[in-house]
C-alpha positions as CSV (number, residue, x, y, z in Angstrom):
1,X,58.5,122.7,114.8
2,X,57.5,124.9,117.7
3,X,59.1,128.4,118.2
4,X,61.1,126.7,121.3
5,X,62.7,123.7,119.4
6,X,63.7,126.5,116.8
7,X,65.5,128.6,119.5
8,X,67.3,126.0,120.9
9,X,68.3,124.4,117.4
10,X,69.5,128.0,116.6
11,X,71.4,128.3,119.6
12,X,73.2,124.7,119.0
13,X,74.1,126.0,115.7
14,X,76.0,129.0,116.8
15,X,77.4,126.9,119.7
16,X,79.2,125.0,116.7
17,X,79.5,127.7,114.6
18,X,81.2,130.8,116.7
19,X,84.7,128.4,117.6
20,X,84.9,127.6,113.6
21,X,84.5,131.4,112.6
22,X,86.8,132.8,115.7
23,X,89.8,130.0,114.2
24,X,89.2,131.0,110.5
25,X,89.4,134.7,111.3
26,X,92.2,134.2,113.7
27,X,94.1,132.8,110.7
28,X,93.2,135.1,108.1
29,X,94.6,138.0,110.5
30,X,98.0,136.2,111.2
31,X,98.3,135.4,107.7
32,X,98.1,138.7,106.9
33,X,100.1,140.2,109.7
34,X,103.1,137.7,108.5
35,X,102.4,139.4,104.9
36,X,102.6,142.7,106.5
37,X,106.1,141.3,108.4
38,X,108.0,139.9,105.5
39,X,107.5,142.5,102.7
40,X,107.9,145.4,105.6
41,X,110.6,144.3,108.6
42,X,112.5,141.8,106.1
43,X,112.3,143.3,102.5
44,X,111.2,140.6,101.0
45,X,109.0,141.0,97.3
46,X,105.7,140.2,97.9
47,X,106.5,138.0,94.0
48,X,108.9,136.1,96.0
49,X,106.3,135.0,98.4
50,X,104.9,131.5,97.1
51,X,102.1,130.7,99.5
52,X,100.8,131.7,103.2
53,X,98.8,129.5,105.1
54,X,97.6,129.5,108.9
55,X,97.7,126.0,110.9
56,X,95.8,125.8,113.7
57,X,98.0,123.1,116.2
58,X,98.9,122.3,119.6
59,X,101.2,125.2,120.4
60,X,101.3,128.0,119.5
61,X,97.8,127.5,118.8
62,X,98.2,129.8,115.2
63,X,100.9,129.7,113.2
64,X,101.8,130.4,109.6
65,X,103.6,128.6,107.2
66,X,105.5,130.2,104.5
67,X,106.8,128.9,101.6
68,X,108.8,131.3,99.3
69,X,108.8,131.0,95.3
70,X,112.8,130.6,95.3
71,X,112.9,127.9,97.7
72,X,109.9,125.8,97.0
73,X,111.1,122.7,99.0
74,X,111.6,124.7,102.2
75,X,108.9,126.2,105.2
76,X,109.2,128.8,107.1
77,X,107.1,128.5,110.1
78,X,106.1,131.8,112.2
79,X,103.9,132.8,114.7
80,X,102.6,136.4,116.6
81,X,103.8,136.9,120.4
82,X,102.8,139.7,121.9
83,X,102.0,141.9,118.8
84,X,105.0,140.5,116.9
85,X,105.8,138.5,114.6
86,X,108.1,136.1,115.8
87,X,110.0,133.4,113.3
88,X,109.9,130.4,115.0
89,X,111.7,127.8,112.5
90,X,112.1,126.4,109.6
91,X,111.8,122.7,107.9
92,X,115.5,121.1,108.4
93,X,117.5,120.2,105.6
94,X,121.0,118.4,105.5
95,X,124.0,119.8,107.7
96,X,125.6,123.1,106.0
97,X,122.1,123.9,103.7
98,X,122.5,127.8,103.3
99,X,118.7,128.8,104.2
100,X,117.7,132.0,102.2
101,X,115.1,133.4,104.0
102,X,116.3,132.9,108.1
């Protein structure tokens, strides 16, 4: 392979490659930012935190999900607008379900 046809194969590689990293770092920041939120703006225990995970969809284009230790069967689903953290709903349950973490 010449030094050309390993340029441009290079090049096609970090065509692919730069969207994949920008998402995955995008994520990784938001995730951490929503962290940052709920043990800071809403006192919650980082313990009763049960996961975090980013979601790349349709719109917004990030978002986190949260699932908290003490309400397993429930998400939480937030997003940053603007450089805050913004709730934006959560999974619905039946009419007159007492959310814990709204």
């Amino acid at each position: 392979m010449n030094k050309k046809s390993m340029i441009i194969v290079f090049l096609v590689l970090l065509l692919i490659a730069a969207p994949v990293i920008y998402v995955q770092g995008t994520l990784l920041s938001l995730e951490d930012q929503v962290r940052h939120y709920l043990i800071t703006e809403k006192n919650i225990d980082e313990k009763t935190i049960g996961s975090l995970d980013g979601r790349f969809g349709k719109l917004p284009f990030f978002g986190v999900e949260v699932i908290f230790a003490d309400e397993p069967d429930v998400r939480y689903f937030y997003t940053e607008r603007d450089g805050d953290i913004v709730p934006l709903g959560a999974t619905l349950k039946p009419e007159g379900y007492n959310y814990k973490h709204k």
